[in-house]
N, C-alpha and C positions, 0 to 999 in steps of 0.2 A: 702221311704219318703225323697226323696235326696232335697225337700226346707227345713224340717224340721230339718236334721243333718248339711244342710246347715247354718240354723241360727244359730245350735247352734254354729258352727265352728265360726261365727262372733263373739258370744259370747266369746269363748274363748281367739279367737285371742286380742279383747279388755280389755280381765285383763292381760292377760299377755304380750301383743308384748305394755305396756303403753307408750310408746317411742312414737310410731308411732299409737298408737289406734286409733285418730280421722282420720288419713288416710286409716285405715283398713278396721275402721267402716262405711264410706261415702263408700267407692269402694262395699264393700262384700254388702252393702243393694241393691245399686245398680245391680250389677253382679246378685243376688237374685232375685232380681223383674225380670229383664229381663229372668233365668231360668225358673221362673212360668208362662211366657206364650209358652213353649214346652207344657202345660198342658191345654190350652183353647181349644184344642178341644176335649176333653174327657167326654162324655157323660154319665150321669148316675152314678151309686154308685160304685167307687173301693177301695172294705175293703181290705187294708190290714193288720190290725189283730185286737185286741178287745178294742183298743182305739182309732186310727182315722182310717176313712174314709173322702173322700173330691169325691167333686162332680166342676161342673162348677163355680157353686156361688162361694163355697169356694177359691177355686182357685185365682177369682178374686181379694178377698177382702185380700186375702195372697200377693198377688202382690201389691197392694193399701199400703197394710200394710208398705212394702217393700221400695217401692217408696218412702211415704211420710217417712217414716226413713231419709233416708240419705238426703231428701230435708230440712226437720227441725235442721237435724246440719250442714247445708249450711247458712240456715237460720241467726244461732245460732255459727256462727264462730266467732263473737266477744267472746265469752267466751274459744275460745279458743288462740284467740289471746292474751287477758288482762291475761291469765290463771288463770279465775276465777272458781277454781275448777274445771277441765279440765277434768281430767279423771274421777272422780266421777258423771259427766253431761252423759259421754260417756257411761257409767255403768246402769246408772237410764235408758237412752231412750235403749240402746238393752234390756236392761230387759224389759221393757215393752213393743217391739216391740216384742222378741220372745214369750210374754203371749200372746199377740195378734194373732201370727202366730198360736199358739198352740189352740186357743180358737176356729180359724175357719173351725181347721184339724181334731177338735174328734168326734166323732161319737155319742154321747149320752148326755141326757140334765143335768145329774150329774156331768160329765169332766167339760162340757158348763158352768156351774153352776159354778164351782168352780175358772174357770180360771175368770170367768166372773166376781167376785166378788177381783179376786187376780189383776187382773189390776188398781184397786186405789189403790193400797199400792203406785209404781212406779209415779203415777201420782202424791199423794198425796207430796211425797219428791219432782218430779220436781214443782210442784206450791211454797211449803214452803221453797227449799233451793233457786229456782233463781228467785222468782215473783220480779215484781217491790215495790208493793206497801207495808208499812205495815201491809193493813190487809188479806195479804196473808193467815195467819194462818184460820181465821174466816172463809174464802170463800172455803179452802181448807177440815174444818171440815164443812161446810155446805152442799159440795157434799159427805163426805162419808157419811153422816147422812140421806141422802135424798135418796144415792140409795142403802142401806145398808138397811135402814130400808124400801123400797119401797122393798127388794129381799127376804126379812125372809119368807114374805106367799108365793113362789114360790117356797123356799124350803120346805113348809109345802105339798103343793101341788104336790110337786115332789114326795115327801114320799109316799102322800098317791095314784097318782099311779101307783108306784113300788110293792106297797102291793095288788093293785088291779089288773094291768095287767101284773106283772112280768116283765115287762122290763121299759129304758127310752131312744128309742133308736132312732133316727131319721127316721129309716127306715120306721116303724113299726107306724100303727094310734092308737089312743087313743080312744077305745068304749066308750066314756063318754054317759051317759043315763041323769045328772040330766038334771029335767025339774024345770020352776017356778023360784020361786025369789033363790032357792040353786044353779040352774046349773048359774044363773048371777053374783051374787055374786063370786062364785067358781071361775067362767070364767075373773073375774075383777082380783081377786088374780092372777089369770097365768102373766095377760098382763101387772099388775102395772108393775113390773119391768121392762119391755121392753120399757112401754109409761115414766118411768122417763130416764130412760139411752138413750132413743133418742134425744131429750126430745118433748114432745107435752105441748100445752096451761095448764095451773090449774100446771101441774107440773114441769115446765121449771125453777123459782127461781134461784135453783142452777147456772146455765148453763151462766149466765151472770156475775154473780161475777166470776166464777172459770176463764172464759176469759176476766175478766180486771185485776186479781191478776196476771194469769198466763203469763210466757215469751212466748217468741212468738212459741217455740218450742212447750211448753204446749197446747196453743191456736191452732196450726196448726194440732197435734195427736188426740185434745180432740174433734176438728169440721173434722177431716177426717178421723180417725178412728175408737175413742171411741164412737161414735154416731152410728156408721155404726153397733158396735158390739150390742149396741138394738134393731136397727130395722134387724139383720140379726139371732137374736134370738126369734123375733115376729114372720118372716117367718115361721124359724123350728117351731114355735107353731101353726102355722096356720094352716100347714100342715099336722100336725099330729091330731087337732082336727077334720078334715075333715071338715061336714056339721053341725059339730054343730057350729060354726062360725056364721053363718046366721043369726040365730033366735038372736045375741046379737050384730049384728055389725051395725045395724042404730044407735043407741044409741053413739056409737064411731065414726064412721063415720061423725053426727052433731058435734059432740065436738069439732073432730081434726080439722074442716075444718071450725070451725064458728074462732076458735081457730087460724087459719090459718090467718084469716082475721084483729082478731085484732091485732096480734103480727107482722103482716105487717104495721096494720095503727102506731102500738107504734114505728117502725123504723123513720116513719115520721117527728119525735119527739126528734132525738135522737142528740146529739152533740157531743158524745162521737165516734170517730172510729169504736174501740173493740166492744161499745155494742152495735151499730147499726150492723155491723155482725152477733155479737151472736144472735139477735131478728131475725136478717135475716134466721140466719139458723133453728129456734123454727119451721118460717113460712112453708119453706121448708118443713119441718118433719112431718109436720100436711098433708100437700098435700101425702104423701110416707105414713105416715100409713095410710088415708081414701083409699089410690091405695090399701095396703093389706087388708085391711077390706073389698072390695069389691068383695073379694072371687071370682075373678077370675084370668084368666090367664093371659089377660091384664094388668090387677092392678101388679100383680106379675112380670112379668118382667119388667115391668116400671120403679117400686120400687128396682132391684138390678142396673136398669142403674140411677136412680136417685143416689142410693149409692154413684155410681163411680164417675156422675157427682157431685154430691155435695161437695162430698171427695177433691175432685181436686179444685175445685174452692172458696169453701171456706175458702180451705187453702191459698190458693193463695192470696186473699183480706186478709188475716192475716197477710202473707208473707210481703204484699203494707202497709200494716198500719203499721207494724215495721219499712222498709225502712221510710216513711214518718218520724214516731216517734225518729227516730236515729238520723233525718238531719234535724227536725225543735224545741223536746226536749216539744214536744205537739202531745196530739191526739186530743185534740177539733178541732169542727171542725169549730169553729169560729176563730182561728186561721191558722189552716193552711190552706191558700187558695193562687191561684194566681202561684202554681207549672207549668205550661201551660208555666210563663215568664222564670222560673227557670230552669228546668231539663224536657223539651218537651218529652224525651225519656220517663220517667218514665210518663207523663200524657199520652202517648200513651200504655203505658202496662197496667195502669188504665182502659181507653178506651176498651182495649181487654176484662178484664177480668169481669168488669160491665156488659158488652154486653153480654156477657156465664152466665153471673148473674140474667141475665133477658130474659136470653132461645133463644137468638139470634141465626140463624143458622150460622155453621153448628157445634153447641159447643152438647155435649153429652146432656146437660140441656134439650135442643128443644125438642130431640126424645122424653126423658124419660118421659116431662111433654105429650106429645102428647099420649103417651100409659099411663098416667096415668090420663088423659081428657078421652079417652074410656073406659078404667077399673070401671072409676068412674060412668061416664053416665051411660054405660051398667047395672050398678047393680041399679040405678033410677034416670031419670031426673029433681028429684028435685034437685041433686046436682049442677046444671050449674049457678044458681047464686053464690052461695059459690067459685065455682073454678073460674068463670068469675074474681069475687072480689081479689082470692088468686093473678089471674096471673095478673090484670091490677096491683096492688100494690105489685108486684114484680118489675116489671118495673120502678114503682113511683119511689120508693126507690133507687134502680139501678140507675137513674139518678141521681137524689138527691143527692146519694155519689159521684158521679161522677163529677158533675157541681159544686158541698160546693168549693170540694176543689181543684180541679185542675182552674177554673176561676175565673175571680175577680181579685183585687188587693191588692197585700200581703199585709200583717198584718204591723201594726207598731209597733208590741211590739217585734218586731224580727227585724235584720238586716242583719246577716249574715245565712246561711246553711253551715253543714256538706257537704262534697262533697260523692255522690253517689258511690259505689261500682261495678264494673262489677260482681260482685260474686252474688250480691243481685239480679239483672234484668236478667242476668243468669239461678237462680236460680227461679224465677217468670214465665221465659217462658220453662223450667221443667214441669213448674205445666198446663199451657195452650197448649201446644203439643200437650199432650197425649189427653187434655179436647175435642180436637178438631178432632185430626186424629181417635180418637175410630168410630167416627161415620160412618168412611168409613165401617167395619167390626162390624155392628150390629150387623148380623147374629149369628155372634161365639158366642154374648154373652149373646143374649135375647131367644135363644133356651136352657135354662139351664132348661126351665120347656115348656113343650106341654101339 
């Protein structure tokens, strides 16, 4: 497992080489992520021994994981510069990058389980020790309350079937028999935890405060990775239920997608940067699990290039809203506008990243929504108003954020700007590269299921 002894060597080398850790830890995530695509073309299950196994998916979301590491303390280099607890910042993000690595590499939904639940500890310190605001604390206990208490009946579930089918292994299907309102109920216990930690509509709450309490480091792991770690944990369950999926996934399928539609129209609404993102990415996630619910194989790979693309990209508009926030000292968005006169470069990497926002080609976005328009049709064309509505107010929005604030004419309650960083725009076109060039090599990564 040489990503795996990989990360941990990152780890080490940032408690101990602390002189130099934030250049250890930027390089070794990097150098990592780049390892884990020797692995994208490996097809199929290779165990090697009785706790991970990793397949194609995993693989990817290991490199995502990877990437966005070292992009969020690029991000995140003013705390190293002010040395605002410096090496203690550096500590929190590897540990929660290596839970992450660890979470996508094991093999069975008890490891899953646990690492799954062991990644808000790390998060929880990054919200409370570098958030902006003061009610950091609140919004930081309102996400462990929400998927803590959304994850107890999935370890209740887990239990009972271990007792029933001897194992909990990815490999391996789950004979589940109940019929009637037991196997629905049952079947809602599996997927709460996955539909909060993504988050979909009815249980999203958390998901907007934790990204306006959170630094942008927070904000950039918790919309590119920790989201990914729910909907990459619905997968494994989807899969292992087989066909009893079916008989319960209209039910879910209206939700996420009616779900979809209005946490698009509430972006429309929004004045705040951060939270028009965060709504952005609810909308998102409602389109990705009706793709898995729709029990096919369309849906499903749709749903891990959606991962990738969303991973990327809605880091990356986090990435824009910190820059903006650094150099105007506001995220409304009634204020900062008129950037177009000021810093053209930067309303041109806005430009980019909007447009992959709202599925423009040739951003990973495009493909994933187009196989996840099939996945969806395929399983009943009642859905095509629902997705019609999802992607025209995906667009809305995308522009919206786009034209508030780069046109118009600045504010008056400001006079001067911070001056822009190369490190920052730099570090923005990291995240739009890859968003873009993956779509030359679909192939490698939408064959992870046939």
């Amino acid at each position: 497992m040489l990503i795996f002894f990989g990360s941990l060597s990152v780890l080490f080398g940032s408690f101990f080489w602390w002189r130099y850790s934030w250049y250890v830890t930027v390089g070794g995530f990097f150098l990592l992520s780049f390892a884990s695509l020797f692995y994208l073309r490996l097809f199929g299950w290779w165990e090697s021994d009785f706790f991970f196994s990793y397949d194609l998916m995993s693989v990817c979301l290991v490199g995502l994981s990877f990437w966005l590491g070292g992009l969020m303390l690029l991000a995140n280099w003013g705390v190293h510069v002010e040395k605002n607890f410096a090496s203690g910042f550096v500590k929190v993000v590897v540990v929660l990058v290596v839970v992450l690595v660890v979470a996508f590499l094991v093999s069975g939904f008890f490891q899953f389980y646990i690492f799954f639940e062991l990644s808000l500890i790390p998060t929880f310190f990054l919200i409370l020790g570098w958030g902006y605001q003061p009610e950091r604390l609140n919004a930081s206990m309102y996400m462990i309350l929400y998927t803590v208490g959304a994850s107890l009946p999935l370890l209740s579930c887990l239990i009972y079937f271990f007792v029933g089918e001897g194992h909990l292994s990815f490999h391996l299907s789950f004979g589940l028999t109940m019929v009637g309102v037991y196997g629905k109920v049952f079947f809602f216990f599996l997927v709460l935890a996955f539909l909060v930690k993504v988050p979909v509509f009815f249980v999203h709450l958390w998901l907007p405060k934790a990204h306006v309490e959170a630094p942008v480091a927070g904000s950039m792991i918790l919309a590119g990775v920790l989201l990914k770690l729910g909907g990459y944990g619905l997968l494994r369950m989807v899969f292992s239920l087989g066909s009893f999926v079916e008989s319960n996934a209209v039910f879910y399928m209206s939700v996420v997608l009616w779900g979809g539609v209005v946490t698009s129209v509430i972006c429309l609404r929004q004045v705040d940067l951060k939270a028009l993102i965060a709504y952005s990415s609810v909308g998102h996630m409602g389109f990705f699990v009706g793709g898995v619910m729709s029990n096919n194989v369309w849906g499903w790979q749709g749903g891990l290039l959606m991962l990738l693309g969303h991973g990327l990209c809605s880091s990356a508009m986090f990435a824009l809203a910190n820059i903006s926030y650094e150099s105007v000292g506001s995220r409304s968005m009634l204020l900062t506008k008129g950037f177009l006169s000021y810093f053209p470069f930067l309303t041109f990497l806005w430009f980019l990243v909007c447009s992959s926002n709202m599925a423009a080609p040739p951003s990973l976005n495009l493909s994933s929504e187009i196989m996840l328009f099939v996945g969806v049709l395929g399983s009943s064309g009642v859905w095509l108003f629902f997705i019609g509505l999802v992607s025209f107010f995906s667009g809305a929005y995308s522009l919206y954020l786009y034209v508030s604030g780069q046109h118009g004419a600045g504010s008056v309650f400001y006079h001067s700007f911070l001056p822009m960083k190369v490190r920052g725009f730099f570090m923005v076109l990291l995240h739009w590269v890859p968003l873009n060039m993956i779509f030359l090599s679909l192939e490698s990564i939408s064959g992870w299921v046939v």
